[in-house]
C-alpha positions as CSV (number, residue, x, y, z in Angstrom):
1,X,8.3,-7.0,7.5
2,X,9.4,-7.9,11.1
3,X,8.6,-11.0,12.5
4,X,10.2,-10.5,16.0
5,X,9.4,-14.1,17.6
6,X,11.0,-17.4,19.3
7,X,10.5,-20.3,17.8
8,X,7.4,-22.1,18.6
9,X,4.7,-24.3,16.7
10,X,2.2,-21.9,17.8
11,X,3.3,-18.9,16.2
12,X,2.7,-20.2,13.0
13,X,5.9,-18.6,11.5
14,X,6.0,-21.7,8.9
15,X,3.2,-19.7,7.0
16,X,5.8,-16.6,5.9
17,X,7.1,-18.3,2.6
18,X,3.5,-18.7,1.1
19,X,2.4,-15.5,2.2
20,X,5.4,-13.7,0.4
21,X,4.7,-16.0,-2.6
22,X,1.1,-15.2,-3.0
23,X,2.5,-11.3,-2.7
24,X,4.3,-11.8,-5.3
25,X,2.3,-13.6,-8.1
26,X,-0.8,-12.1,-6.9
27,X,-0.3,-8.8,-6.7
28,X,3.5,-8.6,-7.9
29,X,4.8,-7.2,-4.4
30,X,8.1,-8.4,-3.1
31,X,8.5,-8.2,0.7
32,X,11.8,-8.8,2.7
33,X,10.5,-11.0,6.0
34,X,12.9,-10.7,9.3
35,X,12.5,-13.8,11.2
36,X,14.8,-13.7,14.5
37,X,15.3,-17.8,14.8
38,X,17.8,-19.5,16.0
39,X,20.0,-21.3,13.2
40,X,19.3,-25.1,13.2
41,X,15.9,-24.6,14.9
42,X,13.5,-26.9,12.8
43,X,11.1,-24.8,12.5
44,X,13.6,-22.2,10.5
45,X,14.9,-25.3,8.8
46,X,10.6,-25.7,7.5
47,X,10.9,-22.1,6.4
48,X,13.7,-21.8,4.4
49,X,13.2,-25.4,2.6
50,X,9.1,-24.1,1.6
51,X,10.7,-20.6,0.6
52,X,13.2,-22.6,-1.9
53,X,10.7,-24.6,-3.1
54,X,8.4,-21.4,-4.0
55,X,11.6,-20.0,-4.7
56,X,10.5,-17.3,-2.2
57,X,14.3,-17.6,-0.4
58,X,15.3,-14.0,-1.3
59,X,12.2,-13.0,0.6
60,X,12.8,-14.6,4.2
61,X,16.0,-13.2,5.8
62,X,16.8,-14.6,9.3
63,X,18.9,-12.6,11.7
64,X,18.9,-15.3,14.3
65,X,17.9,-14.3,18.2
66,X,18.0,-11.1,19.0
67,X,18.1,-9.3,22.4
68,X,15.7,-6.6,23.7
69,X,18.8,-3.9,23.1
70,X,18.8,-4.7,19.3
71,X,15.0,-5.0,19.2
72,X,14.9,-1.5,18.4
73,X,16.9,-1.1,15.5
74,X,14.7,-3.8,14.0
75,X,11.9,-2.2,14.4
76,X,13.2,1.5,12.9
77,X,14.4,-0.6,9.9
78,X,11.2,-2.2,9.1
79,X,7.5,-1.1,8.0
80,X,5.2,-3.4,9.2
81,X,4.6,-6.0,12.0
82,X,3.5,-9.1,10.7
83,X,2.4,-12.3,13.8
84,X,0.7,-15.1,12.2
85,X,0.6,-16.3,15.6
86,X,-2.1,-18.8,16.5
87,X,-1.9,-18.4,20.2
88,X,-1.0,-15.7,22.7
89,X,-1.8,-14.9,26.3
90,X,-0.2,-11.6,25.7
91,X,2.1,-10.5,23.4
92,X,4.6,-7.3,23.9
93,X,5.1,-7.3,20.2
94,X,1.9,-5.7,19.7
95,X,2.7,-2.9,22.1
96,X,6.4,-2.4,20.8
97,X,4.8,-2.0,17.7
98,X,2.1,0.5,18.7
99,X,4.8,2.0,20.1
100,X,7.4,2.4,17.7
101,X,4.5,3.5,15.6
102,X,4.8,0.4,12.8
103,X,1.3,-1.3,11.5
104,X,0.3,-4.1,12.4
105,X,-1.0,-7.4,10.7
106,X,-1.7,-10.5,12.6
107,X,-4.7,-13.5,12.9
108,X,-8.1,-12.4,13.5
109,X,-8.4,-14.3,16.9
110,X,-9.7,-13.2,19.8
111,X,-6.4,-12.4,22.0
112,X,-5.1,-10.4,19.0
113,X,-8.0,-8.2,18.6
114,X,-8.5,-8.1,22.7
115,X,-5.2,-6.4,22.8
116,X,-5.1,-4.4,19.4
117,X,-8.5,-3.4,18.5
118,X,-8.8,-1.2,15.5
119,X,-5.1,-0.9,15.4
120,X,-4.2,-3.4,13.3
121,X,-5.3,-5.6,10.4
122,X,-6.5,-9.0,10.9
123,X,-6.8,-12.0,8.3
124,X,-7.9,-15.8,8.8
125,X,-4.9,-17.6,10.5
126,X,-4.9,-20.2,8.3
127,X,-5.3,-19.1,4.8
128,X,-1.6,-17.6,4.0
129,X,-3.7,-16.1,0.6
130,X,-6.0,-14.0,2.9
131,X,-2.9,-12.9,5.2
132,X,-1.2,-11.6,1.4
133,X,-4.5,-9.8,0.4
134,X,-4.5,-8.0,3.5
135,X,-0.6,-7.3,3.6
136,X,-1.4,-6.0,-0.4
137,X,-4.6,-3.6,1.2
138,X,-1.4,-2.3,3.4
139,X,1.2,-1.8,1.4
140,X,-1.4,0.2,-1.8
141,X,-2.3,2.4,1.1
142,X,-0.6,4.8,2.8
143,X,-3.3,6.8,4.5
144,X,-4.5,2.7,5.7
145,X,-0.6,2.6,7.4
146,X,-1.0,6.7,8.7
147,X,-4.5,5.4,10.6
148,X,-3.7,1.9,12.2
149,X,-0.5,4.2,13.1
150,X,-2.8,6.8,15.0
151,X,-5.0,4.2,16.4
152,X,-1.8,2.1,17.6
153,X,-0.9,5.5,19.0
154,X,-4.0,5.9,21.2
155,X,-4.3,2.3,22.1
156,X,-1.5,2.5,24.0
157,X,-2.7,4.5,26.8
158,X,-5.0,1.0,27.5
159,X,-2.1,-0.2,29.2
160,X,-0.6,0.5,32.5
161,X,3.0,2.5,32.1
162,X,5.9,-0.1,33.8
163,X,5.1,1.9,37.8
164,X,1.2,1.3,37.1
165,X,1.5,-2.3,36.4
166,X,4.5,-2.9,38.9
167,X,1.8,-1.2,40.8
168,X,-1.4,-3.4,40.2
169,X,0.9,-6.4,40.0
170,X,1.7,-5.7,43.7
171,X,-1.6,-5.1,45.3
172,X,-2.6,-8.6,43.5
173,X,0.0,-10.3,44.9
174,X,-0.7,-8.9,48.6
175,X,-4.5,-10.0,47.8
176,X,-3.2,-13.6,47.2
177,X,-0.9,-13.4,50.2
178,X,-3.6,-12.3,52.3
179,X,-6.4,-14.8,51.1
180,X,-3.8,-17.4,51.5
181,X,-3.5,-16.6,55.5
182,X,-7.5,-16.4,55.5
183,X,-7.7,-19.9,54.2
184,X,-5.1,-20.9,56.5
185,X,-6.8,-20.1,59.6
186,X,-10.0,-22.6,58.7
């Protein structure tokens, strides 16, 4: 399970050892999580002392910061997409995902399902039991990961390719500029 993120409160990544735990004991699934965190960040420091004490610590494997060049070998090694995130403007991980065709489970909030829709699974950001039933629904179905694949397929064509949004980026950026010399002349 990649969990390509930095290292903020609001990502909720301190949620990861008791969702792997409750995979285990619940449903007897045991799931590698790759956290790219810096060593010595505090919030990795939280992780790994919780996955000890569930003794979870085989589960959680932290490759430190990565760079966009490596990002893709991470994503080819793992199956699913996991961002217990609890706030986002916008999130690229959602897209890489989509794009390197790898499902996606994350909080059912409304800037994760503005940008997924029906292409990926959503569980109550707060219950770490809910986010291990519906990694469990996942895993026991492969024609569940061959769908939210499909959909994460055709959900991509929502977004503008890199000269489209270089594109509308521009033209709202003249728009500003020009009602900038409008209010200037009052």
């Amino acid at each position: 399970v990649f969990c390509w993120s930095a290292a903020y409160k609001h990502k909720n990544l301190e949620i990861i050892p008791k969702v792997a735990h409750f995979l285990k004991i619940k449903y007897g699934i045991k799931a590698e999580f790759i956290l790219t965190l810096p060593e010595g960040n505090l919030i990795l420091e939280n992780i790994l002392s919780e996955a000890k004490k569930l003794k979870m610590e085989n589960n959680i494997k932290n490759i430190g910061k990565i760079n966009l060049s490596e990002c893709l070998a991470w994503y080819k090694k793992s199956h699913i997409v996991f961002m217990p995130t609890l706030f986002e403007v916008f999130s690229a991980t959602y897209v890489e995902a989509m794009a390197m065709r790898r499902p996606i489970i994350t909080t059912s909030l409304d800037f994760a399902t503005t940008v997924c829709g029906d292409a990926a699974l959503y569980y109550d950001a707060y219950s770490s039991e809910a986010a291990a039933d519906t990694f469990a629904q996942l895993i026991n179905s492969k024609n569940l990961q061959s769908e939210l694949v499909t959909k994460g397929l055709k959900r991509l064509a929502y977004f503008p390719n890199p000269e489209k949004k270089y594109e509308l980026t521009f033209r709202w950026l003249e728009e500003l500029a020009q009602k900038s010399r409008i209010e200037k002349n009052w």
